[in-house]
MDTraj code that builds the backbone (N, CA, C; nanometers):
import mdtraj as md
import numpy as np

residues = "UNK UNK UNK UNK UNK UNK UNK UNK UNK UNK UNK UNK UNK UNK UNK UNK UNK UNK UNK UNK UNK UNK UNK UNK UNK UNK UNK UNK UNK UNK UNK UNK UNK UNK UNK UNK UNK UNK UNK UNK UNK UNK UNK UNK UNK UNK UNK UNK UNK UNK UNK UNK UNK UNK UNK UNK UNK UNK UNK UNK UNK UNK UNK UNK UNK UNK UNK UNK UNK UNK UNK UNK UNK UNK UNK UNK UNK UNK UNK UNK UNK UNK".split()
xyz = np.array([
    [0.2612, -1.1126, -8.7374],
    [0.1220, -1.1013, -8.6995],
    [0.1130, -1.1014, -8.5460],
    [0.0158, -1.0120, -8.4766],
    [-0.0205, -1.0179, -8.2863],
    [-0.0831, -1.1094, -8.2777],
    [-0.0771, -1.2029, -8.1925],
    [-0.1683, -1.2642, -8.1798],
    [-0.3134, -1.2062, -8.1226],
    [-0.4044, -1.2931, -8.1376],
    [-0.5535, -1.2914, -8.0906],
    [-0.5578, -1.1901, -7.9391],
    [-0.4436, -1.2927, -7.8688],
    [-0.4719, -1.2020, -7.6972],
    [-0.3890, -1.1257, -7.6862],
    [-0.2597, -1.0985, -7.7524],
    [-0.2017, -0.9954, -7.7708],
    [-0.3268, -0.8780, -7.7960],
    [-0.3998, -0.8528, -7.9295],
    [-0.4636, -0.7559, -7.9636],
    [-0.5604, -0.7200, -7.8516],
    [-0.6577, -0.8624, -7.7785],
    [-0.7114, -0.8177, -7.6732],
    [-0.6668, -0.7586, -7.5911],
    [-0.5411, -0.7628, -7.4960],
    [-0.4525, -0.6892, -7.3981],
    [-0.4663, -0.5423, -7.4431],
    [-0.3867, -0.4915, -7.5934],
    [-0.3824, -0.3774, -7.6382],
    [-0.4537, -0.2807, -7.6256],
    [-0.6009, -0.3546, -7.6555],
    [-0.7130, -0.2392, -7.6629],
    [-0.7359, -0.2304, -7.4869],
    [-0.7713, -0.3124, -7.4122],
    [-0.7915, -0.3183, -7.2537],
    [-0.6663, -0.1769, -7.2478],
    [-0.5473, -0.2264, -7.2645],
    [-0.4263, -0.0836, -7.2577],
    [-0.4669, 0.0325, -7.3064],
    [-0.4789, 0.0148, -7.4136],
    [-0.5446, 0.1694, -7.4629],
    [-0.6173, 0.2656, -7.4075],
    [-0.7350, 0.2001, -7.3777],
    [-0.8570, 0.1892, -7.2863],
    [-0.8393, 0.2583, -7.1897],
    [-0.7522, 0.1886, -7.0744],
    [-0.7436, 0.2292, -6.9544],
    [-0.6337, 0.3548, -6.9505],
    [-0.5392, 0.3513, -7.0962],
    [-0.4460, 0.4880, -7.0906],
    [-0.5664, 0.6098, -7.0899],
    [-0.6293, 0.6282, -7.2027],
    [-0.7019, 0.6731, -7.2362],
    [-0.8191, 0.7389, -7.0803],
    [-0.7931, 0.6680, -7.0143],
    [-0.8746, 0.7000, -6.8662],
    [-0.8086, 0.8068, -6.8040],
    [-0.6833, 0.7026, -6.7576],
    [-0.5666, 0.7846, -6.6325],
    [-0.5389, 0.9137, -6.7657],
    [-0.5362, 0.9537, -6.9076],
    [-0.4732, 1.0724, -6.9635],
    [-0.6090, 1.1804, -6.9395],
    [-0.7410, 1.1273, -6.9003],
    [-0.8392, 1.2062, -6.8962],
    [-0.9061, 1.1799, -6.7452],
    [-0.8126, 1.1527, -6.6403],
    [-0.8025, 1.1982, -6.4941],
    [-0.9857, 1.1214, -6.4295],
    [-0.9978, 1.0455, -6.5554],
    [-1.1279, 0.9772, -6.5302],
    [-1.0987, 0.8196, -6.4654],
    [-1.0987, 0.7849, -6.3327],
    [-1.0578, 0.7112, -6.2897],
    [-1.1851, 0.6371, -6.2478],
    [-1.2962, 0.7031, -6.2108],
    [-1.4008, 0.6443, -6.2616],
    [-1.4889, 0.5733, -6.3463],
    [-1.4089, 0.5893, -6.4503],
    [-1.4443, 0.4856, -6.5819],
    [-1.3755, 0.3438, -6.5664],
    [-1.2798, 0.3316, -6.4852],
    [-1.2571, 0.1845, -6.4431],
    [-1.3600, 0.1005, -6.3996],
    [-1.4844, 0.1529, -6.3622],
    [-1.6017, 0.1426, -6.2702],
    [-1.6767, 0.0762, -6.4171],
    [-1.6405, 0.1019, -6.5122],
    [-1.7147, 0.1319, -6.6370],
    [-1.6877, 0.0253, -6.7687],
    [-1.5290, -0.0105, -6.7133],
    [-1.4858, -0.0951, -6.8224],
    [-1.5848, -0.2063, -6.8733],
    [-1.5883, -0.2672, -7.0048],
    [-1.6759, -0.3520, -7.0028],
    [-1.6175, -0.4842, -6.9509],
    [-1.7307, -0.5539, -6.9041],
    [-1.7119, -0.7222, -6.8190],
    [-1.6326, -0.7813, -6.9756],
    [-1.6820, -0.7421, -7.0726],
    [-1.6172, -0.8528, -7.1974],
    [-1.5017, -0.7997, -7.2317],
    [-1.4238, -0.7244, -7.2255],
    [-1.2995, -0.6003, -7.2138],
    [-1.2048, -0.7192, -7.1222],
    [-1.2474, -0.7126, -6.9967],
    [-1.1637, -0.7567, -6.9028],
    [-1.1685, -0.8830, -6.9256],
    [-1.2643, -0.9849, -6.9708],
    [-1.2648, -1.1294, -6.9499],
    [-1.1346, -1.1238, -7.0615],
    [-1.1469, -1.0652, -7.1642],
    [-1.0623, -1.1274, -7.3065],
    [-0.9160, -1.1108, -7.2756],
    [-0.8780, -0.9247, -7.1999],
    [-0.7780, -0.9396, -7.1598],
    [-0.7313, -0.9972, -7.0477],
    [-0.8160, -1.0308, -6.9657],
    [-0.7559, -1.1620, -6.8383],
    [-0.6275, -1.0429, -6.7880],
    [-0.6730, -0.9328, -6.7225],
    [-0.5563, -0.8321, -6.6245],
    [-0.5635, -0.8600, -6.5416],
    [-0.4595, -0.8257, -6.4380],
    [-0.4781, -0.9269, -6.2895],
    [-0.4511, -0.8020, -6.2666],
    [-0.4832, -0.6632, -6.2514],
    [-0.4530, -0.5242, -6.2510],
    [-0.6070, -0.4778, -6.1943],
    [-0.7289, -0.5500, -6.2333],
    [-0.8255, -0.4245, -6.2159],
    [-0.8980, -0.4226, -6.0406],
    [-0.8772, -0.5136, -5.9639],
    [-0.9022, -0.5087, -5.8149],
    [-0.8491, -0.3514, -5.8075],
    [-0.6818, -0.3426, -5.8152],
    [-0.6223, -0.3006, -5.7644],
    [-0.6466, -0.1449, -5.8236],
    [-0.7318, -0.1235, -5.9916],
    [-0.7747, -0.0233, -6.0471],
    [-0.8796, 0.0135, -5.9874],
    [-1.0031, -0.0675, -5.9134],
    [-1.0872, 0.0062, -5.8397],
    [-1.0741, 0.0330, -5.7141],
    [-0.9688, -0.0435, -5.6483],
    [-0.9553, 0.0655, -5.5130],
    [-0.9277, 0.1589, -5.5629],
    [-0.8101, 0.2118, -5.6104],
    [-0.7454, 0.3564, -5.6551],
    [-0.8784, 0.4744, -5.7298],
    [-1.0185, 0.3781, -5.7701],
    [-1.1205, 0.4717, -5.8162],
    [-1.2019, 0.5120, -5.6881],
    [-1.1939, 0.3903, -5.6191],
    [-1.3042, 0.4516, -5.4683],
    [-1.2241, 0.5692, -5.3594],
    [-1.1092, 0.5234, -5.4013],
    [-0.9904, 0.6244, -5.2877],
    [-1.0112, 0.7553, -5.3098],
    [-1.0012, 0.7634, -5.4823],
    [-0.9815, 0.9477, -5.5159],
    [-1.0957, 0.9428, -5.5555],
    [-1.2091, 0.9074, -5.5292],
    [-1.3494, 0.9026, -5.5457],
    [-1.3425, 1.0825, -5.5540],
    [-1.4563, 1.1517, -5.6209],
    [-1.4875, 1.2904, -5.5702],
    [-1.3567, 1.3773, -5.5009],
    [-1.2505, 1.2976, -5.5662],
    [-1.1353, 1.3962, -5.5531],
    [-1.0857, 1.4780, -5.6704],
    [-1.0680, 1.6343, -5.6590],
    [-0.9615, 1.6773, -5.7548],
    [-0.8438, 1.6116, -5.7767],
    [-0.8100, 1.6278, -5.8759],
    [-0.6912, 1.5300, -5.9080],
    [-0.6337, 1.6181, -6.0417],
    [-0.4959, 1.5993, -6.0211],
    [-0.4201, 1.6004, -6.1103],
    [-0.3035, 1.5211, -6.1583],
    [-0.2832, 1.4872, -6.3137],
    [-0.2157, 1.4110, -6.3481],
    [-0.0519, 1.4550, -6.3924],
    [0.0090, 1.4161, -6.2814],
    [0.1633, 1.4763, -6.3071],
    [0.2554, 1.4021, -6.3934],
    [0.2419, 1.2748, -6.4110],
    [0.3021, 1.1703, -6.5328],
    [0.2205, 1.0524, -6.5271],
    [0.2813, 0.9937, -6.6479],
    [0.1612, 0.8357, -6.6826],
    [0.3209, 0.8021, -6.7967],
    [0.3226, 0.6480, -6.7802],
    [0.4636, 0.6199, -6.8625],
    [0.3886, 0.4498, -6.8730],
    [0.3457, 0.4440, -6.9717],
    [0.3176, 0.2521, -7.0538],
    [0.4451, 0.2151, -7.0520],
    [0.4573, 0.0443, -7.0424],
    [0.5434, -0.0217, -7.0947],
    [0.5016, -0.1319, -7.0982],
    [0.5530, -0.2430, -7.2474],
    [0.5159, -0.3462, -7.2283],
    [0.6654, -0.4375, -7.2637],
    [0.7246, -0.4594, -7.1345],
    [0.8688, -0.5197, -7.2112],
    [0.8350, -0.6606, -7.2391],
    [0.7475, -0.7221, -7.1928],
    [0.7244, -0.8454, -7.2610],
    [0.5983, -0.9040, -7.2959],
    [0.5292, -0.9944, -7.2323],
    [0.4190, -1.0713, -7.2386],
    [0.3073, -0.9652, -7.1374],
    [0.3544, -0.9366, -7.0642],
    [0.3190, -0.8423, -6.9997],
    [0.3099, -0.6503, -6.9709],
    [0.2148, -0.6233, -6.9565],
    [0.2318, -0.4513, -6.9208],
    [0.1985, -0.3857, -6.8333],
    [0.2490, -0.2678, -6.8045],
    [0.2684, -0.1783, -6.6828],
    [0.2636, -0.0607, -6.7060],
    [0.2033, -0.0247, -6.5928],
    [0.1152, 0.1735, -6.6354],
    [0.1543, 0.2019, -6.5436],
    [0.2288, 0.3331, -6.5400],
    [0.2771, 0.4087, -6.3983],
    [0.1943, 0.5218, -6.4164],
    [0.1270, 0.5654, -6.3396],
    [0.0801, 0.7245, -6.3217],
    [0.0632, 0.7408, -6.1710],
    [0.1185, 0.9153, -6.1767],
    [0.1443, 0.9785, -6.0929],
    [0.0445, 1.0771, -6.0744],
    [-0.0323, 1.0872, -5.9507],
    [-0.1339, 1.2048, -5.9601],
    [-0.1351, 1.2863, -5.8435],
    [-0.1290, 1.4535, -5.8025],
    [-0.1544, 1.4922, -5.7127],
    [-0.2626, 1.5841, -5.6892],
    [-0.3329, 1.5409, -5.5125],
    [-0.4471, 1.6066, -5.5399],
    [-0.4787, 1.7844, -5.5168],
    [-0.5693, 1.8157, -5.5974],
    [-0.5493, 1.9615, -5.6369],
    [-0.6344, 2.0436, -5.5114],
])
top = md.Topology()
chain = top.add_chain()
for i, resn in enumerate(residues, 1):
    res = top.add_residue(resn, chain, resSeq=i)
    for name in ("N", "CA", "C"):
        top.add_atom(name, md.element.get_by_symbol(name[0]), res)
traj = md.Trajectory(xyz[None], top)
């Protein structure tokens, strides 16, 4: 069985894959406050600079690679602008 905050983390992951695969980096702007409290990410400061930076930028997404080797997870994406 996952636990409780396991499943919370997951969906927050999903979520935010689901963003960077649809170059919508602006929807970080968007996540819900109850999203982030449950998964407790110490990731999203650092997700809205990267939304104000490429603010009104073309963008393209050249790779995105999840991993969760443990208690923890990590999103690499690569984007260049178009």
């Amino acid at each position: 069985m996952v636990p409780m905050v396991m499943t919370r983390l997951l969906l927050f992951d999903e979520f935010v894959q689901k963003l960077v695969a649809e170059r919508n980096l602006e929807g970080f702007l968007r996540i819900p406050q109850s999203m982030v409290s449950r998964a407790k990410p110490d990731s999203i400061w650092q997700m809205l600079i990267l939304a104000g930076a490429l603010h009104n930028k073309q963008i393209r997404l050249l790779m995105s690679h999840y991993a969760r080797p443990t208690y923890y997870s990590m999103l690499l994406s690569l984007f260049d602008l178009i």
